[in-house]
ChimeraX commands (.cxc) that place a marker at each C-alpha (Angstrom):
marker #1 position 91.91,8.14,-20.73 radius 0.5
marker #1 position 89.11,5.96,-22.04 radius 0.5
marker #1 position 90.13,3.72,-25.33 radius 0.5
marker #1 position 86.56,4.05,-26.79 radius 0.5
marker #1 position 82.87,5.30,-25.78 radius 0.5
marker #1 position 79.18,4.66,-26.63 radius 0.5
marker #1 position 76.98,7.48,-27.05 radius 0.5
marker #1 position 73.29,7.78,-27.94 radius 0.5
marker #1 position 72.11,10.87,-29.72 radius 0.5
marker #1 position 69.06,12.19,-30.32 radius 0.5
marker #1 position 67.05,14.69,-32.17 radius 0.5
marker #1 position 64.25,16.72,-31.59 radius 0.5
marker #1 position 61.68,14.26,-32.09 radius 0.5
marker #1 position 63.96,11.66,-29.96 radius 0.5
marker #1 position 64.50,9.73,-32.97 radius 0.5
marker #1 position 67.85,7.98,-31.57 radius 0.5
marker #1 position 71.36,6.66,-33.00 radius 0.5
marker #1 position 73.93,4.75,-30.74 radius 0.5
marker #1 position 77.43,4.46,-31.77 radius 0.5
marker #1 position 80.76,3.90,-30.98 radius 0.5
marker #1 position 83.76,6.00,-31.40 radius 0.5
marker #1 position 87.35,6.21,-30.21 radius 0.5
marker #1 position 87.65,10.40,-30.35 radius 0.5
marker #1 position 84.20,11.65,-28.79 radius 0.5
marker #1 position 84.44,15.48,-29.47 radius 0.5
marker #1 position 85.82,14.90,-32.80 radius 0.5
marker #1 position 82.46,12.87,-33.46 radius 0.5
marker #1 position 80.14,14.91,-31.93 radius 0.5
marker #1 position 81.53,17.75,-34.30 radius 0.5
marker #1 position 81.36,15.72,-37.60 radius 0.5
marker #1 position 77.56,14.77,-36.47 radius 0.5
marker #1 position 76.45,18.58,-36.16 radius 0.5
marker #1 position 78.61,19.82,-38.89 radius 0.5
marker #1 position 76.84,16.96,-41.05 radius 0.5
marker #1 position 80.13,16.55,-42.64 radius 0.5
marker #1 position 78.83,12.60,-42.93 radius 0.5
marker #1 position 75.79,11.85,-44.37 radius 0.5
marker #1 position 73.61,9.04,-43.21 radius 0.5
marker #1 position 70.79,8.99,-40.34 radius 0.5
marker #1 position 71.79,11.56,-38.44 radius 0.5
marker #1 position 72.39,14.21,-40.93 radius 0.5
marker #1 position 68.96,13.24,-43.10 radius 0.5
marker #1 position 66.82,13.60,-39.41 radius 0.5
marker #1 position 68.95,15.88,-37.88 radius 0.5
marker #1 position 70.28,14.24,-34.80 radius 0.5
marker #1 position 72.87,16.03,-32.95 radius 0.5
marker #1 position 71.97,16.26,-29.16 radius 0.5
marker #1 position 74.06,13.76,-27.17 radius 0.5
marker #1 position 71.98,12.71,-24.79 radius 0.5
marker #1 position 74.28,9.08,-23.12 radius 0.5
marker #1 position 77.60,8.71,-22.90 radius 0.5
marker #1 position 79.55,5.73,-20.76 radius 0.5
marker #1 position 83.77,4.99,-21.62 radius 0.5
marker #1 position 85.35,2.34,-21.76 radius 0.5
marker #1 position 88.63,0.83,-21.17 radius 0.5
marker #1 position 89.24,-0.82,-24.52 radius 0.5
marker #1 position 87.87,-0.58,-27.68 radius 0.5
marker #1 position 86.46,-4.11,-27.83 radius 0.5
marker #1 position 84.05,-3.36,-24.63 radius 0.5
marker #1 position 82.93,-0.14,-26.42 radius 0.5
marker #1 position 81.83,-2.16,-29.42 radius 0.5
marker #1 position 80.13,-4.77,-27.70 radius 0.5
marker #1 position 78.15,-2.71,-25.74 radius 0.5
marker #1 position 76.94,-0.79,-28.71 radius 0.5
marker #1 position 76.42,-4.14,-30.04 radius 0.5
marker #1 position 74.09,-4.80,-26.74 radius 0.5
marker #1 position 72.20,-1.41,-26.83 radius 0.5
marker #1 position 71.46,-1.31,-30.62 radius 0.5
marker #1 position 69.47,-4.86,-30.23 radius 0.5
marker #1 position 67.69,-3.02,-27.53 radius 0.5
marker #1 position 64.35,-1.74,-28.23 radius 0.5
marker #1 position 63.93,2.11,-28.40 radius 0.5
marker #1 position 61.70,2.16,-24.89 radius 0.5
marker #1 position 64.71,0.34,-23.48 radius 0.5
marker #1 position 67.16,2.88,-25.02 radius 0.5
marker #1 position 65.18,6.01,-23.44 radius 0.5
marker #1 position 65.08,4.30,-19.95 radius 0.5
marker #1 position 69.04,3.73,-20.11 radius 0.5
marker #1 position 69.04,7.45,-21.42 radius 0.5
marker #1 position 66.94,9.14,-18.51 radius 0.5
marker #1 position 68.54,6.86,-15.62 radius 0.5
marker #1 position 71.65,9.01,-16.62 radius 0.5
marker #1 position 69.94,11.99,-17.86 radius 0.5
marker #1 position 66.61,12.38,-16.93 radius 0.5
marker #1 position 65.81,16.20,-18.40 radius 0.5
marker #1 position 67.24,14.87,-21.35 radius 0.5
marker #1 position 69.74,17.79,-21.37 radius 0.5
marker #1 position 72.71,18.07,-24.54 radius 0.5
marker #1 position 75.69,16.47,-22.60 radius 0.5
marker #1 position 77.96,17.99,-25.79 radius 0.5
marker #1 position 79.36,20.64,-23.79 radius 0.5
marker #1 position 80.70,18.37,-20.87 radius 0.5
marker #1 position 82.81,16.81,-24.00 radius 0.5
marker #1 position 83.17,19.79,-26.46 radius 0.5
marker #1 position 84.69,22.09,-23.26 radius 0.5
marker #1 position 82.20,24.83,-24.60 radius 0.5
marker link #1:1,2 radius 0.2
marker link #1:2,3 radius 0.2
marker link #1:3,4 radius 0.2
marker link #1:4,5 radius 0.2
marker link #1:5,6 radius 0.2
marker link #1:6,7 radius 0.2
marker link #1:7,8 radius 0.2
marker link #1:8,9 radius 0.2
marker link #1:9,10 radius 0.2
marker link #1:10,11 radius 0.2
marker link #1:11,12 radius 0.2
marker link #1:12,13 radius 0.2
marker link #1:13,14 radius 0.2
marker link #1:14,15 radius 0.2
marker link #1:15,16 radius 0.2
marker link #1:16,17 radius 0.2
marker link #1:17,18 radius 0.2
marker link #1:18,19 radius 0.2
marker link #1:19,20 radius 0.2
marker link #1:20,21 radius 0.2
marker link #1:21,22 radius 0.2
marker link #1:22,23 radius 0.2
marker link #1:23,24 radius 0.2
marker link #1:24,25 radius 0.2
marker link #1:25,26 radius 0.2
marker link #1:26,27 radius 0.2
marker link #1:27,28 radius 0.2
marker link #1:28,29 radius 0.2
marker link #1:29,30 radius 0.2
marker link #1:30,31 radius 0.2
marker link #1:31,32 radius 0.2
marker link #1:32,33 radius 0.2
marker link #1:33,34 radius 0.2
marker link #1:34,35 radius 0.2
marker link #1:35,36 radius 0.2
marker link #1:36,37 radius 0.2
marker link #1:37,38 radius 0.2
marker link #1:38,39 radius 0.2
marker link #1:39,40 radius 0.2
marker link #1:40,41 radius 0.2
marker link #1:41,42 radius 0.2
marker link #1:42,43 radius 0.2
marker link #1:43,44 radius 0.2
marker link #1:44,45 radius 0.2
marker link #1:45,46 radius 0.2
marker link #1:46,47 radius 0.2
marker link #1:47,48 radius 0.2
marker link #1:48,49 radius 0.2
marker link #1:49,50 radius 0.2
marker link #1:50,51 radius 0.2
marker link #1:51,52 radius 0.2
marker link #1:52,53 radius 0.2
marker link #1:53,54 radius 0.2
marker link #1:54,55 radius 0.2
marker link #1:55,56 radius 0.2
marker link #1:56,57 radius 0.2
marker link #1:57,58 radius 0.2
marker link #1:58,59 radius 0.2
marker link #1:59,60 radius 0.2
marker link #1:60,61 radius 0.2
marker link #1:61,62 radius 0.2
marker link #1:62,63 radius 0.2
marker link #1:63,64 radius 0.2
marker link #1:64,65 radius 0.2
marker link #1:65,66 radius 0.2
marker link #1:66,67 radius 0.2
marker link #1:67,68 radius 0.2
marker link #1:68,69 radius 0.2
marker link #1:69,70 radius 0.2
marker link #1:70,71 radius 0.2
marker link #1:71,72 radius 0.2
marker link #1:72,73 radius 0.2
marker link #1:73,74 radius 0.2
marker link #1:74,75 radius 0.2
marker link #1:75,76 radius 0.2
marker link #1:76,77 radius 0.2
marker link #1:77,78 radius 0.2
marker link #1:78,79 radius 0.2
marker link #1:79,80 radius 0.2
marker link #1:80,81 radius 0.2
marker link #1:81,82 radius 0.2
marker link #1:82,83 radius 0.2
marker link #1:83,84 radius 0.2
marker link #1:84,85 radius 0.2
marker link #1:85,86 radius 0.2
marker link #1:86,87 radius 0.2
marker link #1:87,88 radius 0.2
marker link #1:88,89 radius 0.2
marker link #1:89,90 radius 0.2
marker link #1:90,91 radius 0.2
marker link #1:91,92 radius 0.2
marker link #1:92,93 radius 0.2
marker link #1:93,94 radius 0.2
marker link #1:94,95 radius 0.2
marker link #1:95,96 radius 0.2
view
């Protein structure tokens, strides 16, 4: 089982938000039950659209690291090479 993942969500307007997380469905769920506040609760972004594991926690980070310096064109390209309708990858996570 993967130690940590990096995950890019995005909203209806594509705004984005990568981040990092050790428990994926439990994050997915606080980000669409807004239980957080912050950027993705104020512009409503809840659709995981990327998603990539890895083996220890300190990879995970610095590859969110690498993709947040990214600029957003950048981000969308890495985001349709993997998922190019842009379809909510929640459910392959959630089990719904």
């Amino acid at each position: 089982m993967p130690a940590g993942y990096v995950y890019i969500l995005g909203g209806k307007t594509l705004a984005l938000y990568v981040g990092v997380t050790s428990n994926l469905p439990r994050r997915l769920h606080e980000h669409r039950s807004k239980s957080i506040d912050g950027h993705t609760a104020r512009y409503n972004i809840t659709r995981l659209l990327y998603a990539e594991a890895h083996d220890t926690m300190e990879s995970a980070i610095g590859r969110e690291k690498q993709i947040k310096r990214w600029r957003r064109d950048k981000k969308l390209a890495l985001v349709r090479s993997a998922n190019p309708n842009l379809r909510d990858l929640a459910d392959d996570f959630l089990g719904a």
